[in-house]
VOZA-834879 format. One record per residue: x, y, z of N, C-alpha, C, O in turn; residue in three letters. Coordinates in steps of 0.1 Angstrom, whole numbers, padded with zeros to 4 digits, always signed. Layout:
XYZXYZXYZXYZALA
...
***
This chain:
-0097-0036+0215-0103-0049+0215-0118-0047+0216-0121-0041+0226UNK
-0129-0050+0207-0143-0046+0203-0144-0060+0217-0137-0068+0222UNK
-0163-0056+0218-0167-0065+0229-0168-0083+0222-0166-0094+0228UNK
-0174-0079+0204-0179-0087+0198-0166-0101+0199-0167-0113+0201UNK
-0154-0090+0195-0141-0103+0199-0139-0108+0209-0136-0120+0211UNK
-0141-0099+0216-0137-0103+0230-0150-0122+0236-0145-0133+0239UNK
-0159-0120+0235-0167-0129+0235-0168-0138+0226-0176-0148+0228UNK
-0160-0135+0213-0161-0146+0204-0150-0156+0207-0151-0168+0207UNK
-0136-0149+0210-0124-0154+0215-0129-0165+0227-0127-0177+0227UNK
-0137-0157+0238-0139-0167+0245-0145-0177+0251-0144-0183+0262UNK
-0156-0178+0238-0162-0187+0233-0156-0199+0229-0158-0211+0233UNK
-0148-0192+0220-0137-0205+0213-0132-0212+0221-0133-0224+0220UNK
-0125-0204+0231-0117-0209+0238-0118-0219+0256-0110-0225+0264UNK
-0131-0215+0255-0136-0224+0265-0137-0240+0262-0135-0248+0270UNK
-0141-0244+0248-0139-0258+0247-0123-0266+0250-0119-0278+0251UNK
-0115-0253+0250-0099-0262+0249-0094-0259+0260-0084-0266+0262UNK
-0098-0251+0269-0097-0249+0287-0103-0264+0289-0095-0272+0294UNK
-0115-0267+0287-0127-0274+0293-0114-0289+0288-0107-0295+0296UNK
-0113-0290+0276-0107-0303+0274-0091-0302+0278-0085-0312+0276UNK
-0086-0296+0281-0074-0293+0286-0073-0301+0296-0067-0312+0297UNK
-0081-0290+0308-0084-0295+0323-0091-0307+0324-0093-0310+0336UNK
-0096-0319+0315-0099-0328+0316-0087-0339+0313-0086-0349+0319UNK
-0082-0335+0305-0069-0344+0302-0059-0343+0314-0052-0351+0321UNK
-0061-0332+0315-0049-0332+0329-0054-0341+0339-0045-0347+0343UNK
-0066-0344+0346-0073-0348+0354-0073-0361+0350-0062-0365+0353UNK
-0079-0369+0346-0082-0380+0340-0076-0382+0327-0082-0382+0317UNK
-0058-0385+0326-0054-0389+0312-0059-0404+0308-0060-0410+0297UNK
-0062-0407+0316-0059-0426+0309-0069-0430+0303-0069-0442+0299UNK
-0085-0421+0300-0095-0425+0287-0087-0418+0275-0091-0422+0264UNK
-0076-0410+0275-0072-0406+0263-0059-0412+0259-0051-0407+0250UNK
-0055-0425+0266-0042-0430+0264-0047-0440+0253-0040-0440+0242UNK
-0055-0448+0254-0058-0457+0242-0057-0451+0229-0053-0459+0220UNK
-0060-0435+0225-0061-0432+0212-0049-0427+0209-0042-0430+0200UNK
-0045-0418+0218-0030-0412+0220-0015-0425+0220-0004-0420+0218UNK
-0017-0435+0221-0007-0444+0221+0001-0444+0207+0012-0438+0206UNK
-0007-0451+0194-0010-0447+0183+0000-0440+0177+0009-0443+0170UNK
-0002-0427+0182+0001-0415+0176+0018-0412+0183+0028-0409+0178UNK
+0014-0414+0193+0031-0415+0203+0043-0421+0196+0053-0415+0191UNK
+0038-0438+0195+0046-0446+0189+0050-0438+0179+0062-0436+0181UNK
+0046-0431+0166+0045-0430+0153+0056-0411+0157+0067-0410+0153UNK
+0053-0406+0161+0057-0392+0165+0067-0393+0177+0079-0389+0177UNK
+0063-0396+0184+0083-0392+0196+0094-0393+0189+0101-0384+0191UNK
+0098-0403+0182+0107-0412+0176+0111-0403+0164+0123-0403+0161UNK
+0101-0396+0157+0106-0391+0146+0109-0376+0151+0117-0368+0145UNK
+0103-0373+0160+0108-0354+0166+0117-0359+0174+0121-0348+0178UNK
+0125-0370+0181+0138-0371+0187+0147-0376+0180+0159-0378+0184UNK
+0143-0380+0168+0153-0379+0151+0159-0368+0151+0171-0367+0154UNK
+0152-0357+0149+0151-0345+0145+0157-0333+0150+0163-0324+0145UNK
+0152-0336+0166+0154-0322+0174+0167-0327+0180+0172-0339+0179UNK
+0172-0313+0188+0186-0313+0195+0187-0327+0202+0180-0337+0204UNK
+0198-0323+0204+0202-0338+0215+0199-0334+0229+0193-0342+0237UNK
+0204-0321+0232+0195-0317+0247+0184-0313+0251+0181-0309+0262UNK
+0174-0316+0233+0164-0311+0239+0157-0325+0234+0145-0326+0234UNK
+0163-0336+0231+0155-0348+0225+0153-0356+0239+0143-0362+0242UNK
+0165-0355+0248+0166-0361+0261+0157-0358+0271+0156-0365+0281UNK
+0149-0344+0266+0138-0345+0279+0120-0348+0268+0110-0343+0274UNK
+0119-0352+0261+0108-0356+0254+0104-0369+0263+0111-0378+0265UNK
+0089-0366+0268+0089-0377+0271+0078-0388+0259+0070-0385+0250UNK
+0082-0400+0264+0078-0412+0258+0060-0419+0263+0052-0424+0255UNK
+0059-0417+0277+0051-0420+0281+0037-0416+0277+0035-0404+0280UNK
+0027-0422+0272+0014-0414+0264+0005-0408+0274-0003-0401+0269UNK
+0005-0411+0291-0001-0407+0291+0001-0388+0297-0007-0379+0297UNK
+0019-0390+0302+0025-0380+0300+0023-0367+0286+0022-0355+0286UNK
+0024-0375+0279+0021-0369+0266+0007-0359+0263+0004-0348+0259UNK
+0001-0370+0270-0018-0362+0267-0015-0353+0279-0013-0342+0274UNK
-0014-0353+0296-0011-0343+0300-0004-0330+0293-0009-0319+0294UNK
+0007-0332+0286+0010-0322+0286+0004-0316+0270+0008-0306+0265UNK
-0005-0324+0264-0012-0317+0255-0025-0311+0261-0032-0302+0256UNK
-0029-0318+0273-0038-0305+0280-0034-0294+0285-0041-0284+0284UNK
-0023-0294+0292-0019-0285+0296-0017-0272+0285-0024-0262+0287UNK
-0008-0271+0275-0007-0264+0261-0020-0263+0257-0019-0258+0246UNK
-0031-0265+0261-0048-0265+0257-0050-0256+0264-0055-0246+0258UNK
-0050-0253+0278-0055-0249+0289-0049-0233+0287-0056-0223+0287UNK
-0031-0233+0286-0025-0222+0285-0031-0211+0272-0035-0199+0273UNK
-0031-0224+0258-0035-0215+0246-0051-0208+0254-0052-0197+0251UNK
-0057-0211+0259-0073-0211+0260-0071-0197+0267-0074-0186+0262UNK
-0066-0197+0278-0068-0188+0284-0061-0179+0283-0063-0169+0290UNK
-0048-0179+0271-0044-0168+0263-0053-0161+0252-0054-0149+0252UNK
-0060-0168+0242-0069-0166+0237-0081-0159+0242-0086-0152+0233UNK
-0087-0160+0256-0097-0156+0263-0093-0147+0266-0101-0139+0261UNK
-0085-0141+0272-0079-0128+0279-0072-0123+0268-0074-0110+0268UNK
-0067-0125+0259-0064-0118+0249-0046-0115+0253-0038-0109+0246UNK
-0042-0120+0265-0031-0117+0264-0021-0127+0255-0018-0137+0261UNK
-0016-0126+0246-0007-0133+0238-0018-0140+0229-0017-0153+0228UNK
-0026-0134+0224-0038-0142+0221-0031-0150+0208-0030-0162+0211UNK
-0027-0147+0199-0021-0155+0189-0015-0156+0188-0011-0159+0177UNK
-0005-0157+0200+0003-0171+0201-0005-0182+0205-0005-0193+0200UNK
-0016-0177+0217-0022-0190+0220-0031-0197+0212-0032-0209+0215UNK
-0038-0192+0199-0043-0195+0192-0033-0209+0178-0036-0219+0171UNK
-0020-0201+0183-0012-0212+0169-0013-0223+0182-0016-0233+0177UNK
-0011-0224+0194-0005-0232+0203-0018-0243+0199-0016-0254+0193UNK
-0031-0237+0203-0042-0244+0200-0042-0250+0183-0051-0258+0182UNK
-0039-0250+0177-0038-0251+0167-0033-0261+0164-0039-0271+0158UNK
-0015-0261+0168-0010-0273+0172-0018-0288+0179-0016-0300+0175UNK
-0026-0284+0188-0029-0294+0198-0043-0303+0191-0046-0315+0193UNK
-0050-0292+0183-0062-0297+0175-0057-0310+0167-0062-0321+0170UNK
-0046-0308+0156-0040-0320+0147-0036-0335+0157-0044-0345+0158UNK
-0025-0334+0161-0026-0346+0171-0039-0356+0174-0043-0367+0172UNK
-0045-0342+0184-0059-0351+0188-0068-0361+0184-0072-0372+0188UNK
-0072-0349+0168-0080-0349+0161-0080-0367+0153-0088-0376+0152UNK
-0067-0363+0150-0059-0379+0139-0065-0393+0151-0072-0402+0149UNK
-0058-0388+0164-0056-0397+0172-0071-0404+0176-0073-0416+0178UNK
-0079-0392+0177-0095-0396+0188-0103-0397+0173-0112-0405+0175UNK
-0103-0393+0161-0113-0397+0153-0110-0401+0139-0113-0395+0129UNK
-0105-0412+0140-0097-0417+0126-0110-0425+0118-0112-0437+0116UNK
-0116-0416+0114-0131-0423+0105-0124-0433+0093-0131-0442+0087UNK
-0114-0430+0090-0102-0440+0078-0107-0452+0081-0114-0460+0075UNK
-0103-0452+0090-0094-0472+0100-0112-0480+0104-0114-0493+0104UNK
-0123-0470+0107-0131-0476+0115-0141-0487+0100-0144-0484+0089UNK
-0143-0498+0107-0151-0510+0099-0168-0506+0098-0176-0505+0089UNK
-0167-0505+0113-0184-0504+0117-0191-0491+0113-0186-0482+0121UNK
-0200-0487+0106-0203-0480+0097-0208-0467+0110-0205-0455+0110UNK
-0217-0474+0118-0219-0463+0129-0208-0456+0136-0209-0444+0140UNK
-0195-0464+0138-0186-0454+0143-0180-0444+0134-0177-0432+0138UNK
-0178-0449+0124-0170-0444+0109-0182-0428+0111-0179-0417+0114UNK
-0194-0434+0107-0199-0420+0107-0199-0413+0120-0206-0402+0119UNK
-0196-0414+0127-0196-0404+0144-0185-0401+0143-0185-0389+0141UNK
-0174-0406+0143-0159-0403+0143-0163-0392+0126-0158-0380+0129UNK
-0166-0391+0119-0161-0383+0109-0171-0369+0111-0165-0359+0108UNK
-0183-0366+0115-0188-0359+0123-0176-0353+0134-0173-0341+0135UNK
-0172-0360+0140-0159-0354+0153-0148-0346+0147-0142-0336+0150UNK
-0147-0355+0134-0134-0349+0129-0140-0340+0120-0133-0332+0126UNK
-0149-0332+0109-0152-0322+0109-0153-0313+0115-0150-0302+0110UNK
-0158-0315+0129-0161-0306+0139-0147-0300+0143-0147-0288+0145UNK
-0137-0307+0144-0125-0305+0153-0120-0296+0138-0116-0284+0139UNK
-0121-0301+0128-0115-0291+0114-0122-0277+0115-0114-0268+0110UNK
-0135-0271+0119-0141-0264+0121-0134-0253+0135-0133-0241+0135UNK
-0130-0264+0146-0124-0255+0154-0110-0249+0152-0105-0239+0158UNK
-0103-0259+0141-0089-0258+0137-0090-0245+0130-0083-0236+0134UNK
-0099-0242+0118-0106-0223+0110-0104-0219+0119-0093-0214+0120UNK
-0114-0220+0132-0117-0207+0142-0103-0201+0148-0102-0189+0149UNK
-0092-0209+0151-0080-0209+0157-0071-0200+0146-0066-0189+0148UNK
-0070-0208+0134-0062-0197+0127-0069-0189+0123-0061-0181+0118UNK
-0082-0183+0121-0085-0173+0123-0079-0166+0133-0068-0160+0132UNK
-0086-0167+0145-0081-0159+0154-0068-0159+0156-0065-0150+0163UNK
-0060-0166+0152-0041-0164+0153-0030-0156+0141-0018-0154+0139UNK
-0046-0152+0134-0044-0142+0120-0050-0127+0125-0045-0116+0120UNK
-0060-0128+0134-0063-0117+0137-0058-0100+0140-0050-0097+0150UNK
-0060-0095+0135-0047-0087+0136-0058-0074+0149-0052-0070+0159UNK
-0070-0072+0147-0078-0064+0152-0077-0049+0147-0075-0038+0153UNK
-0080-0054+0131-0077-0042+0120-0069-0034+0119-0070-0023+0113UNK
-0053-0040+0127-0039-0035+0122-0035-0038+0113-0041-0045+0106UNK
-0024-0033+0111-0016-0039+0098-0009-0051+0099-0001-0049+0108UNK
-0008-0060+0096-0003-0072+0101+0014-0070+0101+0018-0062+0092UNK
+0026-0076+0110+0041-0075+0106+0044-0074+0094+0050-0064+0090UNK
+0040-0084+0087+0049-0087+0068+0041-0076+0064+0048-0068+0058UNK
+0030-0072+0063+0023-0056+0060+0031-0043+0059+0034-0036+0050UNK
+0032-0043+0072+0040-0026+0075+0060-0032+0072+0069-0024+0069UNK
+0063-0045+0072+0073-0045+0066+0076-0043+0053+0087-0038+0050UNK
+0067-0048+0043+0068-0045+0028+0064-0031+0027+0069-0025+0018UNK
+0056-0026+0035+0049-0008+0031+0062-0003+0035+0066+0004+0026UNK
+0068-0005+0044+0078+0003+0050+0089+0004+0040+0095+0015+0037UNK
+0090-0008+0034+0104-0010+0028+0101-0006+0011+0110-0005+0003UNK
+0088-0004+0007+0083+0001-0003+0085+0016-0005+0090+0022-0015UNK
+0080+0021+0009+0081+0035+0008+0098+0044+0011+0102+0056+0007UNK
+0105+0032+0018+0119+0038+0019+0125+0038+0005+0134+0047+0001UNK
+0119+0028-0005+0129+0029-0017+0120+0041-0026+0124+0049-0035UNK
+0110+0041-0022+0104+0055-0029+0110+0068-0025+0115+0075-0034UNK
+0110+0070-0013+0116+0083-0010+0129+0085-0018+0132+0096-0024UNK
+0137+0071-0017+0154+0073-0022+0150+0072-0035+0160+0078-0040UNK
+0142+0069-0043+0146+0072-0058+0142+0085-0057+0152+0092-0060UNK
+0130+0092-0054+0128+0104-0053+0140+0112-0049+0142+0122-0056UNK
+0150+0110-0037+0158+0117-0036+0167+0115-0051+0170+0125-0057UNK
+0172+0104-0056+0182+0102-0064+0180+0111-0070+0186+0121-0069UNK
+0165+0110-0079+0160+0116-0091+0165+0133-0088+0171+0141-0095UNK
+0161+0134-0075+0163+0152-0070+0179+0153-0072+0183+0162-0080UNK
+0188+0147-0067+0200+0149-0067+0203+0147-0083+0213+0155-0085UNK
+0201+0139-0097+0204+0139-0106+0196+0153-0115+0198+0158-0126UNK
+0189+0154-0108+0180+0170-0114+0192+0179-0112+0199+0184-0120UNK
+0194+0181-0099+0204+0193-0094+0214+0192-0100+0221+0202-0099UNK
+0220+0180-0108+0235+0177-0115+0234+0178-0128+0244+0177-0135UNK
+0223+0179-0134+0221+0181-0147+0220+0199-0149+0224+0207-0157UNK
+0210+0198-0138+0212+0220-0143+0222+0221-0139+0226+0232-0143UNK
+0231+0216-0132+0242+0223-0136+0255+0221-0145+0264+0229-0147UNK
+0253+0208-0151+0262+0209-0164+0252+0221-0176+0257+0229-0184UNK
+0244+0219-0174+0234+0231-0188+0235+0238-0187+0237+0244-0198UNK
+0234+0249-0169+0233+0258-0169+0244+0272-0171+0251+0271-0182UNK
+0246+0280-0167+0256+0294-0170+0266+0292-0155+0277+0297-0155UNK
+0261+0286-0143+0270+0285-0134+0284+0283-0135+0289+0271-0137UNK
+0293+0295-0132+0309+0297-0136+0310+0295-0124+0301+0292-0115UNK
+0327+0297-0122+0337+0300-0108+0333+0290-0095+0333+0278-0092UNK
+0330+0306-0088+0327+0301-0076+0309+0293-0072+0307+0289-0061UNK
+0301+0294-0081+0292+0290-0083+0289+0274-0085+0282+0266-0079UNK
+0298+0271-0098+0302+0255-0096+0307+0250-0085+0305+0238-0084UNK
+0315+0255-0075+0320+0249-0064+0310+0250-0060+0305+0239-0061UNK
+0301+0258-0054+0289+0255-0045+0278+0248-0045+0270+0245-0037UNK
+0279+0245-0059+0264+0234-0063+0268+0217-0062+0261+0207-0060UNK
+0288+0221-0066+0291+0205-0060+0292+0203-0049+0289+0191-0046UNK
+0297+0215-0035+0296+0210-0022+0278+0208-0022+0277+0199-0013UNK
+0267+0211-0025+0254+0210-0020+0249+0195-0028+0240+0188-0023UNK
+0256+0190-0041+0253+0178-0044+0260+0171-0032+0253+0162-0027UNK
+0270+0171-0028+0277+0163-0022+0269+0159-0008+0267+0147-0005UNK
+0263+0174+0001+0257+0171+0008+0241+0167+0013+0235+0165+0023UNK
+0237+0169-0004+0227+0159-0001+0227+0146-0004+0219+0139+0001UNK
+0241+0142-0016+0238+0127-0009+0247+0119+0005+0248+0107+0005UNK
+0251+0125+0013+0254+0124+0024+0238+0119+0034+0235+0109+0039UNK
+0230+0133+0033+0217+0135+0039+0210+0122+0028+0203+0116+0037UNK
+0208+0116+0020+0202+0104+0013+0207+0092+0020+0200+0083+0024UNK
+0219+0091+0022+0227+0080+0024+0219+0078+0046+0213+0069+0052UNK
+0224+0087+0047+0222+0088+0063+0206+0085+0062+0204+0074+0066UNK
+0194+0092+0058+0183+0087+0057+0177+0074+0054+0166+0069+0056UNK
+0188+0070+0049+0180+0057+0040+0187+0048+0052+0177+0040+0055UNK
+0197+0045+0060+0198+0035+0073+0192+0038+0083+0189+0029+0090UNK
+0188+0053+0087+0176+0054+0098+0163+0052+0094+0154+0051+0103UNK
+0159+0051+0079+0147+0044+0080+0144+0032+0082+0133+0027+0085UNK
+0160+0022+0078+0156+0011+0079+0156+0008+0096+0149+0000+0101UNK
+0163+0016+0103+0166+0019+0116+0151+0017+0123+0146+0008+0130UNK
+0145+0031+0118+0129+0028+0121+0120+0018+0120+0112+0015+0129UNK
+0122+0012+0109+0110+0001+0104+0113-0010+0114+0104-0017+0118UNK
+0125-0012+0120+0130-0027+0124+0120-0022+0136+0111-0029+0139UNK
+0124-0011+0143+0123-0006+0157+0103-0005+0154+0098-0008+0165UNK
+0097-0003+0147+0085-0001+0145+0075-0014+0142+0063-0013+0138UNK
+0085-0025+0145+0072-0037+0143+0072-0047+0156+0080-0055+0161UNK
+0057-0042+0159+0054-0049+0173+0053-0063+0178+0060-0071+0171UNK
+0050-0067+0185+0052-0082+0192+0047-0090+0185+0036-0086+0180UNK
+0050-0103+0183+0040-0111+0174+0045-0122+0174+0054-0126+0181UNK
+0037-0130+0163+0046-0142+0165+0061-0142+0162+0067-0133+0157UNK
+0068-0155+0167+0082-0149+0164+0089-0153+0148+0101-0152+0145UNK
+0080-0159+0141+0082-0161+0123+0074-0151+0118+0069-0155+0108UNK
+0072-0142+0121+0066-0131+0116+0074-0119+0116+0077-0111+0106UNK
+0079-0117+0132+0087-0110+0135+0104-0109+0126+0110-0100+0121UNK
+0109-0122+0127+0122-0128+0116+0118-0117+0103+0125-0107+0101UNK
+0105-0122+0095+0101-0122+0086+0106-0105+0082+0114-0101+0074UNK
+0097-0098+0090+0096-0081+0096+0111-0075+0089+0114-0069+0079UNK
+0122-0082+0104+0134-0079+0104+0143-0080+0094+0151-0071+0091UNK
+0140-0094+0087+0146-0097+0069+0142-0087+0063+0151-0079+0059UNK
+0131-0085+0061+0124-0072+0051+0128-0062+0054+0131-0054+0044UNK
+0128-0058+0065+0132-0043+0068+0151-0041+0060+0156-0034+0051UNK
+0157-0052+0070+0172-0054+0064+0180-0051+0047+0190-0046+0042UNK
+0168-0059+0045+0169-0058+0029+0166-0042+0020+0172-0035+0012UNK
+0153-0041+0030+0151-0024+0024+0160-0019+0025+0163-0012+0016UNK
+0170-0020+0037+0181-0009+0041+0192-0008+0033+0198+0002+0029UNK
+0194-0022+0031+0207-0024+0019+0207-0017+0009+0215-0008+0006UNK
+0192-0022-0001+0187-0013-0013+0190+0001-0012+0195+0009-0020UNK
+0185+0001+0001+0181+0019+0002+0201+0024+0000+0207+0032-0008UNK
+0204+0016+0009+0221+0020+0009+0230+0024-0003+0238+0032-0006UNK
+0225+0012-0010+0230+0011-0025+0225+0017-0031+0234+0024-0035UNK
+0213+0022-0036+0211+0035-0046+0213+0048-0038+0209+0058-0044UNK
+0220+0050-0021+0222+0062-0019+0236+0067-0026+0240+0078-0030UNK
+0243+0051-0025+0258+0057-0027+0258+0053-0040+0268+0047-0042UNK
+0247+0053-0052+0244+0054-0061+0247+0068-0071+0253+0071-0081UNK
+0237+0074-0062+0239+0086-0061+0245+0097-0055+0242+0109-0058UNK
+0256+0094-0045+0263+0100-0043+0277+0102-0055+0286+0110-0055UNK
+0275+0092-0062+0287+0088-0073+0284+0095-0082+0292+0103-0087UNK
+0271+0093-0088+0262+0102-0098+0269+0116-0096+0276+0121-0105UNK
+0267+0121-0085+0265+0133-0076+0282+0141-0084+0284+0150-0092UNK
+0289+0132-0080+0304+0139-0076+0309+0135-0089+0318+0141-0094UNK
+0303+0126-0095+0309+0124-0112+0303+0138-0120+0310+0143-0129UNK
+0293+0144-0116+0282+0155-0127+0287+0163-0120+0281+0173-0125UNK
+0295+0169-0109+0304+0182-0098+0315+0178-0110+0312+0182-0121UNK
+0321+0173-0109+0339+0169-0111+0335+0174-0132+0340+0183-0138UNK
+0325+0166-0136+0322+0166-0151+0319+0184-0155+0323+0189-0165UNK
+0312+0191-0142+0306+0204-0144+0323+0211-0140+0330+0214-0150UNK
+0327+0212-0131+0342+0218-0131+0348+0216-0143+0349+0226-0150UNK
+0352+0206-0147+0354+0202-0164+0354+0214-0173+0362+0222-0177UNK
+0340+0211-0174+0335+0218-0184+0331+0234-0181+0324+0238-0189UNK
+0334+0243-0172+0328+0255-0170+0338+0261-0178+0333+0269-0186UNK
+0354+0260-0178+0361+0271-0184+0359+0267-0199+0361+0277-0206UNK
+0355+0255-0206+0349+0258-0218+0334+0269-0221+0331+0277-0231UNK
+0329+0268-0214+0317+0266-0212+0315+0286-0213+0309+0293-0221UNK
+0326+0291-0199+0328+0302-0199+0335+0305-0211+0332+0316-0215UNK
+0341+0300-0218+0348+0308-0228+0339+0312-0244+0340+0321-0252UNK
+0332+0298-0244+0322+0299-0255+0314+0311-0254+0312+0319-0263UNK
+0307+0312-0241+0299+0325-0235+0308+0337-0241+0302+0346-0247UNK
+0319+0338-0240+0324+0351-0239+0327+0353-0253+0327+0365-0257UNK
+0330+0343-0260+0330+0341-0275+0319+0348-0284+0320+0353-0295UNK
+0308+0345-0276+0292+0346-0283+0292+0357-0279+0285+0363-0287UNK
+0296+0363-0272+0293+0379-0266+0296+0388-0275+0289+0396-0281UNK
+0312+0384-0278+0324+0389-0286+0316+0393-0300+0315+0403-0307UNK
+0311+0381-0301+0301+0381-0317+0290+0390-0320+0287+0397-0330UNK
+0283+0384-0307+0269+0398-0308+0276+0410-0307+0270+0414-0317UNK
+0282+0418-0304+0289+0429-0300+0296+0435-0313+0295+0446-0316UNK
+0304+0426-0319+0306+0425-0333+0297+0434-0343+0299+0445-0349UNK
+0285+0424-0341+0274+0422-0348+0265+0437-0350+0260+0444-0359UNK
+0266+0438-0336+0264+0456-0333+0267+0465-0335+0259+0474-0339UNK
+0281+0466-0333+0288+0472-0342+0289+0479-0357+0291+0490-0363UNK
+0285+0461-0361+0291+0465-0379+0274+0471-0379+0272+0481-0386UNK
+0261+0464-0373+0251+0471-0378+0246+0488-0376+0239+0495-0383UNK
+0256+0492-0363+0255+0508-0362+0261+0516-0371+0258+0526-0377UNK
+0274+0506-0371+0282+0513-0383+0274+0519-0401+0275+0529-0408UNK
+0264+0502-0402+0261+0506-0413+0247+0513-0409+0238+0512-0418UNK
+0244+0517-0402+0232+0528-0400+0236+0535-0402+0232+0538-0413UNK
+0249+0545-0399+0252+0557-0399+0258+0556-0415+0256+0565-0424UNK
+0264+0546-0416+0266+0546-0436+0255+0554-0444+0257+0562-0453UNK
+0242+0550-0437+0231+0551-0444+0219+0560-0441+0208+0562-0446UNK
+0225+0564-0433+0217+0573-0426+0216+0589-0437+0205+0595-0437UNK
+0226+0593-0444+0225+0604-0450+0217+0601-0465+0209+0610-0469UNK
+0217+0591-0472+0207+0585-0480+0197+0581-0476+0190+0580-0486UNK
+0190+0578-0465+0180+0578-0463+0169+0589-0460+0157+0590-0463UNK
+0184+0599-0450+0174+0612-0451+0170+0620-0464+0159+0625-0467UNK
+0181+0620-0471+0178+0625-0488+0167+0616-0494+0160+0620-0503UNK
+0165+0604-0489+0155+0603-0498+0140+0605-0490+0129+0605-0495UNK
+0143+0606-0480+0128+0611-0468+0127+0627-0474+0117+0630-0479UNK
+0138+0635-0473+0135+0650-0481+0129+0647-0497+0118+0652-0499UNK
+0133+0641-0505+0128+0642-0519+0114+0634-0518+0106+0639-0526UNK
+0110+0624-0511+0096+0620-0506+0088+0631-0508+0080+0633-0518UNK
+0092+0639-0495+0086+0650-0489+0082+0659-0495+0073+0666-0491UNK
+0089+0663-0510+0089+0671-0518+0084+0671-0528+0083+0680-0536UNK
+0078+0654-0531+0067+0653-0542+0054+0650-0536+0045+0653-0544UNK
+0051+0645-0524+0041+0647-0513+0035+0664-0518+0027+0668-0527UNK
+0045+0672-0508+0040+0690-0515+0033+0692-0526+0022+0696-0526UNK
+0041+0688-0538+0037+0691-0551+0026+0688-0552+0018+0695-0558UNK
+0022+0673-0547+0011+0667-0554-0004+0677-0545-0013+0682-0551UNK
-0002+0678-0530-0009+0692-0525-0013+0700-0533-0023+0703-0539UNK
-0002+0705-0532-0005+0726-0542-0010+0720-0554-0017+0728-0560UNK
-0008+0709-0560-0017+0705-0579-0028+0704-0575-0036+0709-0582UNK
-0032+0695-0560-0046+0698-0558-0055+0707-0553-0067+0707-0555UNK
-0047+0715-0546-0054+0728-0542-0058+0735-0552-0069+0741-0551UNK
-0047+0736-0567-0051+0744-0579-0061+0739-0582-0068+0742-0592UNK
***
């Protein structure tokens, strides 16, 4: 936490301590605007909410404004101290709308002097509503939850195609390659066990990501856990993707090695053949060749000694 935040945080947050602790103290200048807004809102959030939790809402406005100072006072000095700062910042956040509608309805007002004071108030209060979600966005140049959840779950399905891709490399040289016998058995037990090792990696990473995202809000956190969840599945499904791949290109290479061996030995048969008939006909040819290397040789001479004469 830099000092600059630190003092900007509790900057902000002294106007909603200050109006908090006034509401708490003296509710009843804020009951006339807060009435209004009571009537129009209890009624539709005890529509809405549980039945055991609609039963303790209370009705009373001036009840009400207390306990929207109070949620002022808490956000404030969570905000200021930094402890749970953005939570206390959404709390503040919350408490700004209510008010704001309630104490400065520039809409409704006739008289042209209030209309313009009230709408000055309510800009102002829109101004501290920014400051709040800012600061309840602030991450203090971390990565935010939904951040390191998408990176997380980006990079888990990277590694696993990179594994697939490795494990379909390794199953391809070996249908191509010359691996007979006991050699094919060993490259299907090592496909086998690496997608075992893919499969196992890919739920401990989602393992990690879940376990690796810190405290926050708690729709962020959901958010985190979904994402991570989903990576995992993915990751799950193209491991035993490729474990299928894996044991289909083993089972396909066993298949095919005693052809595979036999053609080899075929082609051997042939060059060998081939060698054969070609030594054979060297040696065919070998006594005509030397006769004709001697009679060469013997007009080479002649042509010497005609020139020496």
């Amino acid at each position: 936490m830099t000092l600059l935040r630190a003092a900007a945080r509790t900057m902000l947050a002294s106007y909603f301590v200050a109006s908090g602790v006034k509401a708490i103290r003296n509710p009843e200048k804020l009951v006339p605007a807060a009435a209004p807004m009571a009537d129009k809102v209890v009624p539709l959030v005890k529509q809405y909410a549980p039945e055991q939790v609609a039963h303790y809402i209370p009705e009373d406005p001036a009840t009400l404004v207390r306990l929207n100072g109070a949620v002022e006072v808490l956000g404030g000095l969570a905000l200021a101290t930094g402890k749970g700062r953005r939570l206390g910042a959404l709390l503040l956040a919350g408490t700004i709308v209510p008010s704001t509608i309630g104490n400065y309805p520039f809409w409704s007002r006739t008289d042209a002097h209030e209309k313009a004071v009230d709408r000055s108030n309510f800009l102002k209060s829109i101004s501290l509503l920014g400051g709040v979600l800012l600061a309840a966005g602030d991450t203090e140049g971390k990565p935010s939850l939904a951040w390191r959840a998408h990176k997380g779950g980006e990079l888990l399905a990277k590694k696993t195609s990179k594994a697939s891709d490795r494990v379909a490399k390794r199953a391809h040289s070996l249908t191509d390659g010359n691996d007979f016998g006991g050699k094919v058995a060993k490259r299907a037990s090592q496909l086998g066990d690496t997608s075992s090792d893919l499969a196992e990696g890919a739920l401990a990473g989602g393992a990690a990501l879940v376990s690796a995202v810190v405290a926050g809000s708690r729709r962020a956190q959901k958010a985190a856990v979904k994402q991570a969840k989903v990576a995992t599945k993915v990751a799950a499904e193209q491991a035993e993707v490729a474990r299928k791949q894996a044991a289909a290109a083993a089972k396909q290479a066993r298949k095919d090695a005693p052809q595979q061996l036999k053609a080899a030995r075929k082609f051997a048969e042939e060059q060998a053949a081939a060698a054969r008939q070609a030594a054979k006909q060297a040696r065919k040819d070998a006594p005509q060749q030397r006769k004709a290397a001697r009679k060469q040789a013997r007009k080479v001479g002649k042509h010497i000694e005609l020139g020496s004469n």
